[in-house]
C-alpha positions in Angstrom: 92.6 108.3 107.4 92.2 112.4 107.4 89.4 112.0 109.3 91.0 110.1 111.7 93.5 112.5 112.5 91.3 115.7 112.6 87.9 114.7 112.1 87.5 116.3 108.6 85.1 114.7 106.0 87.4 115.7 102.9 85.1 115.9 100.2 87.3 117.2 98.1 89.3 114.1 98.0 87.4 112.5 95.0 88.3 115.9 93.0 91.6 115.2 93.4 91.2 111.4 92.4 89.5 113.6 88.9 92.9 115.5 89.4 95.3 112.5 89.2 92.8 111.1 86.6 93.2 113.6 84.0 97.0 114.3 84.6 97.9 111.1 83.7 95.6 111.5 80.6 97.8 114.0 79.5 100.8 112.7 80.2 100.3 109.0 78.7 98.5 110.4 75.5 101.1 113.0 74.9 103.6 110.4 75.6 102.0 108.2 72.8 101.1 111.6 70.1 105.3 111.6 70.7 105.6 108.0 69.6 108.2 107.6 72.2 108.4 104.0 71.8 108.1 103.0 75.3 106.2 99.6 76.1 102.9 100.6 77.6 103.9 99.5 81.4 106.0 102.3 81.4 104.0 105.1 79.5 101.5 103.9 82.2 104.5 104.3 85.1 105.3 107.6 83.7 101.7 108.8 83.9 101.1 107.5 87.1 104.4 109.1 88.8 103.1 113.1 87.3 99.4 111.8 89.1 101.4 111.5 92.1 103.6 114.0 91.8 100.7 116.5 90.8 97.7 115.1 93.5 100.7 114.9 96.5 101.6 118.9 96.0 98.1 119.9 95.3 97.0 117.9 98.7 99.8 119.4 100.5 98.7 123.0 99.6 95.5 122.7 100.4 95.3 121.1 103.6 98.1 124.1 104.2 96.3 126.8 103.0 92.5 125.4 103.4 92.4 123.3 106.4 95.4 124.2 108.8 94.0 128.1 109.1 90.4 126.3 110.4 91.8 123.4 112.5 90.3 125.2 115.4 87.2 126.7 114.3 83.8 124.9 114.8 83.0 122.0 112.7 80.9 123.4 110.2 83.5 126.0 108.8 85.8 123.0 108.1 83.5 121.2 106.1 81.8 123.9 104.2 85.6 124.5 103.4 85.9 121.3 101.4 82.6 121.8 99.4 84.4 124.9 98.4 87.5 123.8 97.9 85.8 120.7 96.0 84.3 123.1 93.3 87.6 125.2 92.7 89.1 122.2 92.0 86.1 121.1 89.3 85.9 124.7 87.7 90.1 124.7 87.3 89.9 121.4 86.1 87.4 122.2 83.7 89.4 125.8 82.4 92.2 123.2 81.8 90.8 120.1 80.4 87.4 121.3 79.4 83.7 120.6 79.3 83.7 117.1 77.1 84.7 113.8 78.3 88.1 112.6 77.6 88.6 108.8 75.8 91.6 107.1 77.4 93.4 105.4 74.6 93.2 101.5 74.2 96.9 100.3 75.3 95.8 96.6 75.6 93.7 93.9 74.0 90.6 93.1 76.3 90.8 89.4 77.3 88.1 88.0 79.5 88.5 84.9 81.9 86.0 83.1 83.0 86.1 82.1 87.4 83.4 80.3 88.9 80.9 81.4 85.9 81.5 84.9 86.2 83.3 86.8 83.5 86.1 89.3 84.4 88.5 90.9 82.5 92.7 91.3 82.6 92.1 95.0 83.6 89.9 94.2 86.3 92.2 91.6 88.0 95.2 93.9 87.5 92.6 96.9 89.1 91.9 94.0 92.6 95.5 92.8 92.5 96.8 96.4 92.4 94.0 97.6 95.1 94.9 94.5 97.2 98.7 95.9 97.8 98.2 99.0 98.2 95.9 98.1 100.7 98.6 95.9 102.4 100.9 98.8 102.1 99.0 101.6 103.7 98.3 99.2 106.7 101.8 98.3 107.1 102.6 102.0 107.1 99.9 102.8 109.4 100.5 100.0 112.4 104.2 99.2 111.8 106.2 102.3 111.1 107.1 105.1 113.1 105.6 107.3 110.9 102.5 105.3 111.5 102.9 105.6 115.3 102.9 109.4 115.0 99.9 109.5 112.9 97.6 107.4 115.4 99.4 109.0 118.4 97.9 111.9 116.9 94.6 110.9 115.9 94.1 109.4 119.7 94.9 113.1 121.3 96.8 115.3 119.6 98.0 117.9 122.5 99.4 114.7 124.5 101.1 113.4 121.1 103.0 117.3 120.4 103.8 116.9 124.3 105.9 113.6 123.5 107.3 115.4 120.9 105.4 114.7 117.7 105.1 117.5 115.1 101.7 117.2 114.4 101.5 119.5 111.5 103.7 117.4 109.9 101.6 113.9 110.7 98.5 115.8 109.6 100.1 116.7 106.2 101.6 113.2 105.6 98.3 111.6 106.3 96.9 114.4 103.3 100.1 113.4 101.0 99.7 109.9 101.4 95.8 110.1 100.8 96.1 112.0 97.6 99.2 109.9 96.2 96.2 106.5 96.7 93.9 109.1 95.1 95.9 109.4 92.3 96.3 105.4 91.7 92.8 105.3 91.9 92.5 108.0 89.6 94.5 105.8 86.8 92.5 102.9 88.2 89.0 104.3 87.3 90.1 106.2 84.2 92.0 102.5 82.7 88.5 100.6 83.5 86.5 103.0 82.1 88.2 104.3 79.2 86.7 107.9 79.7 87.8 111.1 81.9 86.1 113.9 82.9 86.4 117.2 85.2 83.2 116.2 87.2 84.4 112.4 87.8 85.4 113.0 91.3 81.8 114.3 92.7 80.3 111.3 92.5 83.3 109.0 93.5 84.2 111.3 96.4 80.3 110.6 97.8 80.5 106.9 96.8 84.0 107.0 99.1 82.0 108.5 102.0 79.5 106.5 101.9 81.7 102.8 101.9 84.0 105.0 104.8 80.4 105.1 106.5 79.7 101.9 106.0 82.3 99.8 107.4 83.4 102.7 110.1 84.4 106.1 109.4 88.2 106.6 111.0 88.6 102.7 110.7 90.8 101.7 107.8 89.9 98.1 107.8 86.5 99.4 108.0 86.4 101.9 104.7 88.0 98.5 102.6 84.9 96.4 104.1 83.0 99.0 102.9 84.1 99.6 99.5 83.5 95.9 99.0 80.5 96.2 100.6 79.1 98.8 98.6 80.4 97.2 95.6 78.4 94.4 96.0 74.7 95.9 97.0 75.1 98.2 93.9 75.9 95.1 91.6 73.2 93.0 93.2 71.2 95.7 93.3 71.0 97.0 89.6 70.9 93.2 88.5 68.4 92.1 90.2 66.3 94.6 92.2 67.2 97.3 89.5 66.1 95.0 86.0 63.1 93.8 88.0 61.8 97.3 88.9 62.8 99.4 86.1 63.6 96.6 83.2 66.7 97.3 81.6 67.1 100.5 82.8 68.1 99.0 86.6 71.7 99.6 85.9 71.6 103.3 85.7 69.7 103.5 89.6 72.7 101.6 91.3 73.6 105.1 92.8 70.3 104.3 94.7 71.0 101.6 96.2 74.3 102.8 97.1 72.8 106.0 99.0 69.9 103.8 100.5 72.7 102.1 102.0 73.9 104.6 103.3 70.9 106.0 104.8 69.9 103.0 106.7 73.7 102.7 108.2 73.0 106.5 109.2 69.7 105.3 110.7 70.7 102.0 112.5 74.4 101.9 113.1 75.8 105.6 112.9 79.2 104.3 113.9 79.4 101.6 110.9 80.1 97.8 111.1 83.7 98.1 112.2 83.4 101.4 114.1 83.2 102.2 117.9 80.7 104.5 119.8 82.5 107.0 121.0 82.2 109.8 123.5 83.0 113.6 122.8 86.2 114.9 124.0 86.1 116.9 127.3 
């Protein structure tokens, strides 16, 4: 969506997904150390509103004081911008919440169904159900809002969009707010299915996002789902079948390979993605 609108690869968008991560760590386990009482769906509310509240301001100051100043400049100072501003945000992260990883309390039992002989647990169909309308809500905003409107006006030219009287500093910085407040869900999202937190979390998703926006179509919405499933599914296949057969038990731990191999041959044979479009610089 941010690269959409101004052709920025934000790389530090998976720090703030670490961000939303560990501020609803603290907020949900303090929350419980207080034995509030509260039934776990709204300790979990609670934390997730502080993500939100937390990875929504610290987007809107970046892009504010990080971005905006270099909207203009060549490419490269943008980008070398969010490398930088991606390690601030790991180094403050780790002052605050330190070196060691962080264990997310157990709020529920673990049940596991089985569908079609594959196993799945409750938290990873309330992880695909919650994914799924959030999803459904970001398109909606996107194609059938006026809000939306503004935000592709923008992204299709933005000097002809200010002309008919869009504030494009203001689309730019919603398309940032809204960003981080999904980075913060998926921040909860992530910590919940794997129980642990840590202040380098967001490196590896922020590359893993890249590389499914890449994928499926960098720009295209529709595209960076299809590519998160995508990806999803070569680094399953991969580590359980490729992976175990190469390396024995140890295939699980290369599924960042495959991942990045994907990648590389998307790069190689289909620059614009599945979904995306060749097209031609701007005059």
């Amino acid at each position: 969506m941010v690269y959409g609108i101004i052709g920025l690869i934000n790389f530090a968008h998976g720090d703030v997904v670490m961000v939303g991560a560990l501020t609803a760590f603290s907020v949900i386990t303090g929350l419980l150390a207080a034995g509030s009482g509260m039934p776990v769906a709204v300790v979990m509310g609670i934390g997730l509103a502080a993500a939100v509240l937390v990875c929504t301001t610290l987007a809107f100051s970046i892009e504010r004081v990080a971005y905006r100043p270099l909207r203009r400049a060549a490419r490269l100072a943008p980008l070398i911008t969010a490398i930088g501003m991606s390690i601030v945000l790991q180094n403050t992260a780790m002052m605050i919440w330190g070196r060691n990883y962080l264990r997310f309390p157990e709020l529920w039992e673990t049940r596991r169904f089985v569908v079609a002989g594959a196993s799945i647990t409750g938290i990873q169909i309330v992880i695909v159900l919650v994914a799924l309308g959030f999803m459904a809500l970001l398109l909606l905003m996107v194609h059938k809002t006026k809000l939306g409107t503004a935000m592709r006006a923008t992204a299709q030219n933005p000097e002809v969009a200010g002309l008919m009287g869009i504030n494009i500093n203001t689309a730019i910085s919603i398309a940032f707010v809204v960003g981080a407040a999904l980075a913060a869900v998926a921040g909860l999202m992530v910590m919940s299915y794997y129980q642990v937190a840590h202040y380098h979390m967001g490196f590896m998703l922020g590359l893993k996002a890249f590389t499914a926006a890449v994928l499926g179509g960098i720009g295209n919405l529709g595209g960076a789902m299809l590519g998160g499933l995508l990806l999803g599914v070569v680094e399953a296949l991969g580590a359980g079948y490729i992976g175990d057969l190469t390396f024995g038990f140890l295939g699980s731990h290369y599924q960042d390979v495959f991942a990045f191999f994907v990648l590389i041959l998307v790069l190689i044979f289909r620059p614009s993605g599945l979904l995306g479009e060749r097209v031609g610089d701007r005059a």
